[in-house]
N, C-alpha and C positions, 0 to 999 in steps of 0.2 A: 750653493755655489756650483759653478760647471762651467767646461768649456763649449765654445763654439766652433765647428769647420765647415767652411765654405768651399766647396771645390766646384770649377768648372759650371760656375751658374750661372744659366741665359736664361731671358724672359722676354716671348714674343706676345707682341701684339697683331695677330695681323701678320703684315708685313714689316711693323715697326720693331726694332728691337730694343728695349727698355734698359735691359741689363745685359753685358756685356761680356763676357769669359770672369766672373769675378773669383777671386781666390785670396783668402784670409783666414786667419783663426783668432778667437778671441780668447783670452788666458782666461784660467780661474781668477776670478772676483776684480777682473779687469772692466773698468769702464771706456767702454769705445764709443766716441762720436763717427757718424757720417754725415760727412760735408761738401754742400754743395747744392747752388740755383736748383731753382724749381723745376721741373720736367729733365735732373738728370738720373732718376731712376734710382735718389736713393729711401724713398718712402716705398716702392716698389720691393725694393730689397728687403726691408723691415717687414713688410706683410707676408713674404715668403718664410722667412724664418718664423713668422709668429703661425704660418699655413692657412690665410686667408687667402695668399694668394699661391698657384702649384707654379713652380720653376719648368720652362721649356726640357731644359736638360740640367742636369748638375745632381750635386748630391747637398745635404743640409745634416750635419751631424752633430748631436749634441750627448757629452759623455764616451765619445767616439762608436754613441748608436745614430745609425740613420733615420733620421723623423718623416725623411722627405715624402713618404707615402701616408706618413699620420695627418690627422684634420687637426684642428687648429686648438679645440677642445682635448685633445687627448696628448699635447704638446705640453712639457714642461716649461712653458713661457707665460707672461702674462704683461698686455699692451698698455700702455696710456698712451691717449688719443691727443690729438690739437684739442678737439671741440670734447666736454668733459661728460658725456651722454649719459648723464645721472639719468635717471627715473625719476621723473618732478614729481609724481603722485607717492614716492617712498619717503621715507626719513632717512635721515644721513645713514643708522645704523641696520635701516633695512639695504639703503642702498651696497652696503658693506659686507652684508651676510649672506647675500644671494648667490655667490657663486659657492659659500658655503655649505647655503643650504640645496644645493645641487647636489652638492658632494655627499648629504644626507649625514651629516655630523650632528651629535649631542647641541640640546639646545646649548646645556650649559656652556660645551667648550666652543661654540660659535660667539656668545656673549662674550667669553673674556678674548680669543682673537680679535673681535672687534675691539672692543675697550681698550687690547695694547695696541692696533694700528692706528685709530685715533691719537693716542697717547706720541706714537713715533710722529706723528705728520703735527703734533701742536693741535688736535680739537677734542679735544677732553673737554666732557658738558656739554659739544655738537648732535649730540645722539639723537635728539628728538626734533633738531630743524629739519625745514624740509629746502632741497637747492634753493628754490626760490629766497631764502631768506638768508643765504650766502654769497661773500663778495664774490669775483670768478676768483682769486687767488684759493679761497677756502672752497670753493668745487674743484677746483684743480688738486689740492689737498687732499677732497674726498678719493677723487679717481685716483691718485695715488695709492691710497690707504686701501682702497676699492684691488689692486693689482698685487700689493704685498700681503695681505692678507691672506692671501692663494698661498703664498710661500712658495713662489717658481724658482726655479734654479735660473732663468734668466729674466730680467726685468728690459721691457720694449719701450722707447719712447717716440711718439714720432710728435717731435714740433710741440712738446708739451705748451709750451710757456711763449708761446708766437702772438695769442690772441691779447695778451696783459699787457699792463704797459711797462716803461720801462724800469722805474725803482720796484714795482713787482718780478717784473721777468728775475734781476741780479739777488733778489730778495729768494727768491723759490729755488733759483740755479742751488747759491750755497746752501739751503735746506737740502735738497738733491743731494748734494756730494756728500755732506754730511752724513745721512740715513745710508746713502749707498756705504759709506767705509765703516759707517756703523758695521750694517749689516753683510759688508764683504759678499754682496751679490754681484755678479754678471751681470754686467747693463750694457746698455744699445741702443744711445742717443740719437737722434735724425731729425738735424737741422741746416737753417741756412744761415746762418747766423755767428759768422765766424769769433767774435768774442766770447759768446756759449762754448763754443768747441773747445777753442785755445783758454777757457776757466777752467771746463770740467772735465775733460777729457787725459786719460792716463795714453793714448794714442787717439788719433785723427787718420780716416780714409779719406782722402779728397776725391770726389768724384765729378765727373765731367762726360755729359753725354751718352751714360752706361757703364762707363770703364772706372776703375780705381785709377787716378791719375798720382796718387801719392799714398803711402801709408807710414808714418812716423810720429816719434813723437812732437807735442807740440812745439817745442823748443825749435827741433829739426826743422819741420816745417817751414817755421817763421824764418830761421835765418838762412837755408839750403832749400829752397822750392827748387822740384826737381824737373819741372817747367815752365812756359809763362802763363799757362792758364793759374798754375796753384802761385807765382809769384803774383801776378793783378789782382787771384780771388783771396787771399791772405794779407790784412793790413793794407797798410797806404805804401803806396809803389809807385817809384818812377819808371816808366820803361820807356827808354829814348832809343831809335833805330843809329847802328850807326857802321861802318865797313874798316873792313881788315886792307891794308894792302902795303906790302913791304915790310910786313911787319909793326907797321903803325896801325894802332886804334884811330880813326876819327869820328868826331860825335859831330856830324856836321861841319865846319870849320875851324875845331878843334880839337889836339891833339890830346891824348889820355893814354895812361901805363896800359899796353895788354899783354893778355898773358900769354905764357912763353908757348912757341910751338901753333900759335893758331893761324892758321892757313887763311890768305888772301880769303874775300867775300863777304857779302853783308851780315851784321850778327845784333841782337838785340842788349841792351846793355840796361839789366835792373838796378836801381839805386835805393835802399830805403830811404825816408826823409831823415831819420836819428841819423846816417851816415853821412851826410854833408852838414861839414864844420863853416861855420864862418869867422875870416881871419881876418883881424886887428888893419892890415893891409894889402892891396893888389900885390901878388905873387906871381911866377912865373905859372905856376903848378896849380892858381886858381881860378873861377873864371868870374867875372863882375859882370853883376845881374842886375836889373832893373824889379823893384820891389812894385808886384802889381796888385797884391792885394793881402791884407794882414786881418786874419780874424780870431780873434778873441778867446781858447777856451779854455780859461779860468786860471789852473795850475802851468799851461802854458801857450805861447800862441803859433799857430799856423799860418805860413806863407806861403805864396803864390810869386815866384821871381821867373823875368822874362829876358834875354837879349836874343838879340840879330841872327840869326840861320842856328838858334835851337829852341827846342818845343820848350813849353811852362815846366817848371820845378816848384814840388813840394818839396817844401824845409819846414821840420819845428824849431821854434825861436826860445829862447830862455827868457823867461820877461823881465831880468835885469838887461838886458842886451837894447839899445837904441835904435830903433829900428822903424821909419817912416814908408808911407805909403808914394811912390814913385822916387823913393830914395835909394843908393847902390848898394850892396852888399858883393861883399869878396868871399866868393862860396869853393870849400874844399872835398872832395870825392875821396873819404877815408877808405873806405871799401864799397866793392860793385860787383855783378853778377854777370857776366857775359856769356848769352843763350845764342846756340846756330842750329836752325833744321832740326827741332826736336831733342837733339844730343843735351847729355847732363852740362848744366854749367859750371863756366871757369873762376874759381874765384880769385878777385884782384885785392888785397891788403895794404895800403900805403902807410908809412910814418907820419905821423903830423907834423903838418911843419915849426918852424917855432913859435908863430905868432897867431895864436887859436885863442877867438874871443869867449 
């Protein structure tokens, strides 16, 4: 177990700048994802810490010792990759021992570290296959088992579970969390994949462009995005544009509670789908939509409603609720998030009314 601190980390390319001023620290036996689309510098981030790749400027401290001048080898970390770069000519327990036998340990106690990392990851009896004759979930297993068997004080993940599919990917995530709380390692997730994040993740860094645009926990995140990049790139999101003036909210041609103190000018206005209620009948307080399309998935359904001078709305639908395709719905704004010029947003709370289907 160990900590992490990130202080004042830039990573140039060139002229390109990859990473940003980042600044964070990761707890003892804290699991941190980072999150965020591809090319914004957080797989970059990951290899600095792990010292394959050197930081422009910053420091990288772990134990509160500076690593930043160490190689990557002489780092108390140890990586899993996307792509699970066995050794097809090894067997599982050669693939397993070799950074072992680097380290020039007793055969004996190489054999049983192997035997109990197998044991942790589920391939007990794996010993003498070789990748080839493993599904990708049980290579991905090995490379696991390949990383704990080191015993680093911090465990790397970039995009482990990206190439699987998807009953694999949720399959492996909760083996992951598991072994991690097992074993109360330091881990360092790096995905795009924001349901990963918001599973396994004890905090989430949202990143965007090189910068940390958020760090909190998952919880935080999802209901308080502390912009619209982390409000659209987190869950299913309405975000409708709409102007302050006189102290009235308008979302296009109509009017909506805002919040107290906000200054005339244009402001964006997030809405989750869970947070529009729809009600038994037209209300003053609701606005009646045209149902443009209803799809199906399973425990519930998703709609797509439309009227006259405002953009489409996502709503989940309860599937006892009657509900047809170009048929009306009286849709209610319990709570909303109103974003201006970057400043944190305001949030708006309303009562339900009394006739909430």
């Amino acid at each position: 177990m160990a900590t992490l601190d990130l202080t004042g980390i830039y990573k140039q390319f060139g002229s390109v700048t990859a990473v940003h001023d980042v600044n964070f620290q990761v707890q003892d036996g804290e699991f941190m994802c980072i999150l965020g689309p591809s090319g914004c510098g957080k797989s970059t981030l990951l290899r600095m810490v792990a010292g394959f790749e050197m930081p422009t400027s910053g420091d990288i401290r772990i134990d509160s010792e500076s690593v930043t001048a160490l190689s990557a080898n002489r780092r108390p970390t140890a990586m899993v990759f996307q792509k699970y770069t066995l050794w097809p000519h090894m067997k599982v327990s050669e693939n397993i021992a070799f950074g072992l036998q680097l380290r020039r340990l007793p055969r004996a106690v190489i054999e049983q570290k192997v035997k109990e990392s197998l044991a942790l990851v589920s391939l007990s009896g794996y010993e003498d296959r070789y990748p080839a004759q493993l599904s990708g979930g049980q290579q991905q297993r090995v490379a696991l088992a390949r990383a704990l068997v080191l015993e680093p004080k911090i465990l790397l993940l970039d995009e482990p579970f990206s190439s699987l599919d998807a009953i694999l990917r949720v399959r492996l995530r909760e083996e992951l969390r598991r072994i991690q709380r097992r074993l109360k390692i330091t881990a360092i997730f790096v995905t795009h994949d924001q349901e990963e994040a918001l599973t396994l993740a004890d905090r989430i860094a949202v990143m965007n462009a090189g910068h940390i645009e958020q760090l909190a926990a998952p919880s935080e995140i999802y209901a308080s995005p502390s912009s619209l990049f982390v409000a659209d790139f987190i869950g299913a999101m309405n975000l409708i544009p709409g102007t302050v003036s006189g102290g009235r909210l308008m979302l296009g041609a109509l009017p909506v509670d805002a919040p107290a103190g906000l200054s005339d000018g244009p402001v964006t206005v997030a809405i989750r789908p869970e947070d529009l209620v729809v009600l038994d009948a037209p209300q003053a307080s609701a606005w009646s939509m045209t149902v443009e399309q209803i799809s199906d998935l399973g425990y519930y359904r998703r709609a797509i409603l439309e009227m006259p001078g405002m953009q489409s709305l996502k709503i989940f639908l309860p599937k006892a609720l009657e509900a047809q395709e170009r048929g009306t719905l009286h849709v209610y704004a319990r709570r909303y998030l109103v974003y201006r010029d970057g400043n944190a947003p305001q949030e708006v709370v309303r009562g339900l009314p009394v006739s909430a289907a």
